[in-house]
Rosetta silent file (secondary structure, phi, psi, omega in degrees, C-alpha in Angstrom):
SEQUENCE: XXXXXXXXXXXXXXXXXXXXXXXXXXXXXXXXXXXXXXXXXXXXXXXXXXXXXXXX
SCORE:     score description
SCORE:     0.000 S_00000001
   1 L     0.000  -39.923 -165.861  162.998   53.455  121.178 S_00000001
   2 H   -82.435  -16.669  171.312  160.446   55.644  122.247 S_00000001
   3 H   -52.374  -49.546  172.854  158.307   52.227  123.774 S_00000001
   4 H   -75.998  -32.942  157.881  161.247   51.510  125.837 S_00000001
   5 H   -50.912  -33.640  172.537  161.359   54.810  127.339 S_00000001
   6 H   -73.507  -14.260  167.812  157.581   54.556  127.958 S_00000001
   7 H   -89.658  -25.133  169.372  158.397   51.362  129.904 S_00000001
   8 H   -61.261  -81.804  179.121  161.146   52.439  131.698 S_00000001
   9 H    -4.790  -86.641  137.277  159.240   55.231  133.076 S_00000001
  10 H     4.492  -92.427 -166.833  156.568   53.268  133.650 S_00000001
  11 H   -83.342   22.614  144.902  158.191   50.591  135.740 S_00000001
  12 H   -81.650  -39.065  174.205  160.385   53.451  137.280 S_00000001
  13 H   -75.464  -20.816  163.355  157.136   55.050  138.692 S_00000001
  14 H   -91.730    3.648  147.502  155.741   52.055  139.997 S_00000001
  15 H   -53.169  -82.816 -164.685  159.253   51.500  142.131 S_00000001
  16 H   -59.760  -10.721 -171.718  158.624   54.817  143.560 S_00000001
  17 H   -69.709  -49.791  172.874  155.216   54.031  144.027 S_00000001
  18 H   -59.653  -20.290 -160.528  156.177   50.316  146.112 S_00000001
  19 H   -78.026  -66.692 -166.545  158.296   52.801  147.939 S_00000001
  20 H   -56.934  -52.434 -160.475  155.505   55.587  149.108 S_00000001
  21 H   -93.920   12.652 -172.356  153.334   53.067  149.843 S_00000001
  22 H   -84.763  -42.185  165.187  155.899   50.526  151.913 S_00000001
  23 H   -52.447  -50.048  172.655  156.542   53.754  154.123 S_00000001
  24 H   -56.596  -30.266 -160.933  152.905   54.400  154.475 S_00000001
  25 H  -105.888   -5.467  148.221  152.172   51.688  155.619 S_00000001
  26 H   -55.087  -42.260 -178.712  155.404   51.640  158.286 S_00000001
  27 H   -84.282   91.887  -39.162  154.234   54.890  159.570 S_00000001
  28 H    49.505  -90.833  166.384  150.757   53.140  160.146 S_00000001
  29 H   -18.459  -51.209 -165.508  152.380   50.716  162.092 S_00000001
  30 H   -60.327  -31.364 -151.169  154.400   53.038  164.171 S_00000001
  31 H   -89.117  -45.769  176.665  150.911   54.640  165.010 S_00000001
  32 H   -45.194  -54.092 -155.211  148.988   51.803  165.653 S_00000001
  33 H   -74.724  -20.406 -172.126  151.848   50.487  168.356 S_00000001
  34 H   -55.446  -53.319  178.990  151.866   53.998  169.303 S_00000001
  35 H   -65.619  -42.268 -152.733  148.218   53.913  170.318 S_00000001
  36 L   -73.116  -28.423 -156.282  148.150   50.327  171.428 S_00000001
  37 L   -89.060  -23.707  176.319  150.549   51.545  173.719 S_00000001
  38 L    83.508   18.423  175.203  148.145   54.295  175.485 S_00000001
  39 L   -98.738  -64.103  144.758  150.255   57.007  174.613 S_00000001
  40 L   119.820  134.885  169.752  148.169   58.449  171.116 S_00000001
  41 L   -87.893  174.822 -170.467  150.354   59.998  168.497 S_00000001
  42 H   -43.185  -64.519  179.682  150.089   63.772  168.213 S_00000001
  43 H   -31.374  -38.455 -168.672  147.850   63.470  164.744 S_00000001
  44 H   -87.333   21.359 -162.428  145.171   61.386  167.023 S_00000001
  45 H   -59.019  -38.917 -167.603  144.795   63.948  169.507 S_00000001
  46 H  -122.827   35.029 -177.129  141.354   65.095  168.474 S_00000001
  47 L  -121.250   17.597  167.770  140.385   61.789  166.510 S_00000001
  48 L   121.050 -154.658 -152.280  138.664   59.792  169.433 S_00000001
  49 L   -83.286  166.620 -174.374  139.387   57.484  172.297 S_00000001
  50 L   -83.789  173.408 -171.620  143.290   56.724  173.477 S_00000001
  51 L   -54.145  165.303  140.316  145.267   53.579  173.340 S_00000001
  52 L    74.324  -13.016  177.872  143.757   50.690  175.402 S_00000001
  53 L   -93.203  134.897  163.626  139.759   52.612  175.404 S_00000001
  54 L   -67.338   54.865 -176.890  136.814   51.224  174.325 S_00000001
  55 L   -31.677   87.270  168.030  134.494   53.119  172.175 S_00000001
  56 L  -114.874    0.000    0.000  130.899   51.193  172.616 S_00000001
């Protein structure tokens, strides 16, 4: 009994886990197209060149 409870758990926390990181990696996305786009999300403001710039 107490095995299956350690398994639910288990495979409940790696659900939420597929979750956090399927969202992470949407908001990534958004940010990327964001950039890509020459517009810069807020966060990149101070993190280096704008959409569409070259850094060489």
């Amino acid at each position: 009994m107490v095995v299956e409870g350690a398994d639910g758990d288990a495979e409940e926390l790696g659900n939420r886990l597929d979750a956090v990181v399927r969202v992470g990696q949407q908001v990534a996305g958004l940010t990327q197209q964001v950039g890509v786009d020459g517009v810069g999300a807020p966060s990149d403001a101070a993190a280096g060149p704008r959409g569409g710039e070259i850094n060489a």
